[in-house]
C-alpha positions as MATLAB code, in Angstrom:
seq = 'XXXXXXXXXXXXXXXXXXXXXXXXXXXXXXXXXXXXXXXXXXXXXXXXXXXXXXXXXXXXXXXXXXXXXXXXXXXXXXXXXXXXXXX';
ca = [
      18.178  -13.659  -11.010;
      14.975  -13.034   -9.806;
      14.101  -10.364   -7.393;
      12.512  -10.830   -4.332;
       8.466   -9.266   -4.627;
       7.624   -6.516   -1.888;
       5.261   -6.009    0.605;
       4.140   -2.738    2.545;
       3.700   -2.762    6.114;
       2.155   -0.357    8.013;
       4.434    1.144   11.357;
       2.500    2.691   14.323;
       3.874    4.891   16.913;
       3.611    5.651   20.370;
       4.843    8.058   23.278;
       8.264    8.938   22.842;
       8.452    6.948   19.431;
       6.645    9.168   18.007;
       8.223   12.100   19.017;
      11.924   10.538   17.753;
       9.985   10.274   14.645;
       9.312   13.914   14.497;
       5.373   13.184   15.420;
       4.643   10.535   12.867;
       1.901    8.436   14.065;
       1.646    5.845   11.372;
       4.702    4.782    8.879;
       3.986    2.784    5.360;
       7.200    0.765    4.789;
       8.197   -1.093    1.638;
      10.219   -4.419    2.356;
      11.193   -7.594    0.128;
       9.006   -9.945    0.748;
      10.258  -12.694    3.828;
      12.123   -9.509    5.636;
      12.312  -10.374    9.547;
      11.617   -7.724   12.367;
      14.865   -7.457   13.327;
      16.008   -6.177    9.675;
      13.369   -3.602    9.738;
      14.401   -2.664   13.458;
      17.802   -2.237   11.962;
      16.994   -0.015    9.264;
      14.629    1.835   11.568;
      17.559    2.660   13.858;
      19.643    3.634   10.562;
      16.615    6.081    9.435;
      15.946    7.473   12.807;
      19.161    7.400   15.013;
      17.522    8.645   17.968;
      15.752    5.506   18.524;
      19.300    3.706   19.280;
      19.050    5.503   22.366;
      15.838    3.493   24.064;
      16.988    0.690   25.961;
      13.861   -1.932   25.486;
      12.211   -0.889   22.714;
       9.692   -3.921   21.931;
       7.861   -4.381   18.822;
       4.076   -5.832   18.243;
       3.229   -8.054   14.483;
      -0.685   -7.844   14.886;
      -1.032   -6.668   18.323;
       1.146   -9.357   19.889;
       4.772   -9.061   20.830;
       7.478  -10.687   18.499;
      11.044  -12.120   18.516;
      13.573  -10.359   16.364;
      13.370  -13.461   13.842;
       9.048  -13.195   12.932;
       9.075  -12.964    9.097;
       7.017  -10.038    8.092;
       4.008  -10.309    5.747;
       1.531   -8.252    4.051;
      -0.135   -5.545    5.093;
       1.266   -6.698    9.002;
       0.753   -3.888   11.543;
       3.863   -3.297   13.515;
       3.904   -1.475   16.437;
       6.950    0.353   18.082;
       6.229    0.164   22.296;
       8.738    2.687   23.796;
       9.567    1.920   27.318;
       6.955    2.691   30.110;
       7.497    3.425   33.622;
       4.737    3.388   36.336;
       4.262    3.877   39.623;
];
């Protein structure tokens, strides 16, 4: 059996994100290679509980926004966009 090879990703923060994170800006994440967003969303909300409690959290691969099923590569830049109200 072989084993998958990993990548790091790098997780940025924003707004209330960041504060659920306990003011962590900027994440590094190890992941088998071929991992999709919504596995690393999941483990997110295992690691950091509080972030279950955001009702559209979205996620950015690269500055654009991504469906659940984007396979993650390399060195991808994933950003966590809390909700935002305006007025």
């Amino acid at each position: 059996r072989f084993d998958k090879p990993m990548i790091t990703v790098k997780i940025l923060t924003f707004g209330v994100v960041r504060d659920m994170l306990g003011g962590r800006s900027v994440l590094h994440e190890s992941l088998p290679a071929e991992t999709r967003l919504e596995t690393l969303a999941a483990l997110l909300n295992d690691r950091y509980p509080a972030l279950k409690r955001l009702s559209s959290l979205r996620f950015a691969v690269n500055a654009h926004y991504a469906a659940p099923d984007c396979v993650l590569r390399p060195n991808d830049e994933i950003a966590l966009i809390p909700p935002v109200s305006g007025g």
